[in-house]
N, C-alpha and C positions, 0 to 999 in steps of 0.2 A: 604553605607547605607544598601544594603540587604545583604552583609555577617554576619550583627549582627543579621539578623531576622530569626526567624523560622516560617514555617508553619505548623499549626498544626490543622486548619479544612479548608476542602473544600468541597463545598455543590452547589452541583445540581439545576436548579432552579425546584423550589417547596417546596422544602425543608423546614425546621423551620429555620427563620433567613434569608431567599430571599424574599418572598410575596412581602415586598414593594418592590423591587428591580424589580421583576419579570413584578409588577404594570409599572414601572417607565419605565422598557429596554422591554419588551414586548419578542418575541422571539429572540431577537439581545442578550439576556443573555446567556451566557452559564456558564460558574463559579462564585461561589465567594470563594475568601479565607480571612481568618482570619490571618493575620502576628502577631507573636509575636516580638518585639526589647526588648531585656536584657538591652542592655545598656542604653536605653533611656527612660525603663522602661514603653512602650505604646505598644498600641494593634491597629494593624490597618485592616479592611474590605477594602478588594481589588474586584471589580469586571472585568469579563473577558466578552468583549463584541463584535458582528461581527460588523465591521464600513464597509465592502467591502465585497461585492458577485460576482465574473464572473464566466464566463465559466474558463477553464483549460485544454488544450489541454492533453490527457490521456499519458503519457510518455510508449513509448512501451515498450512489452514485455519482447522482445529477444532482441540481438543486432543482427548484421551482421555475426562475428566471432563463437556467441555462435553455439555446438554441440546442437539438439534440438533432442527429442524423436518421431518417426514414427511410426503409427501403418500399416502395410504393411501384407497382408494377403501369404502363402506360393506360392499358387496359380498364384499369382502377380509375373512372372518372369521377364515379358518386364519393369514393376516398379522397381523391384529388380534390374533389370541391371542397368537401371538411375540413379538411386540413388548411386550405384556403379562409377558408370561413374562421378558424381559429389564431390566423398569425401564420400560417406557415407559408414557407416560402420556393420556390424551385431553386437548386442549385447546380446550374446550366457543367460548371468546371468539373463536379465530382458527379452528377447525374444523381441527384438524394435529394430530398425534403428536409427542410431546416423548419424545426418546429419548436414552439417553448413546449422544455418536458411537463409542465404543471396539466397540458390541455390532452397529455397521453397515457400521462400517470394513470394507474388502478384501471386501464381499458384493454383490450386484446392487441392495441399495439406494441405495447412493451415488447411484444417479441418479433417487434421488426425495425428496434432501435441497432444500429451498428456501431461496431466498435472502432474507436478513433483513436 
């Protein structure tokens, strides 16, 4: 049945053509579309609505295996060394440490991972 159908408006609620809708779904709306079917020659107003809200645990970042970027100051030698000592690596082109996240995880480096 929706391989015959095209969409050809979708509309935000507020829009021209939701009010009632918006009336009806209150903020549980979020789309509607207008389907077209050729072969059965009809038009149909589809709405998209939320029936379910929970929490969602946040899926992490990194994994375990990922290279992750360091910011590490020159100065930082006994750093520098650890971080040697664990896999990690200089990266001469971006000037950062490339390190597996598993060996910085849960330590006060976390907050000198950069964003990529």
């Amino acid at each position: 049945m929706l391989k015959n159908m095209k969409t050809q408006t979708h509309l935000k609620p507020g829009q021209k053509g939701t009010k009632r809708l918006v009336a009806e779904y209150g903020q549980s709306l979020v789309c509607v579309r207008y389907r077209y079917d050729k072969v059965r020659r009809v038009r149909l107003k589809t709405v998209e609505i939320i029936v379910e809200e929970k929490a969602w645990p946040f899926p992490p970042e990194h994994g375990d295996g990922d290279m992750i970027a360091l910011r590490v100051g020159y100065a930082e030698k006994a750093l520098r060394a650890k971080l040697k000592a664990v896999g990690g690596r200089w990266d001469p082109v971006e000037k950062v440490w490339r390190v597996p996240f598993c060996s910085v995880q849960g330590t006060e480096l976390e907050a000198r991972i950069l964003k990529e």
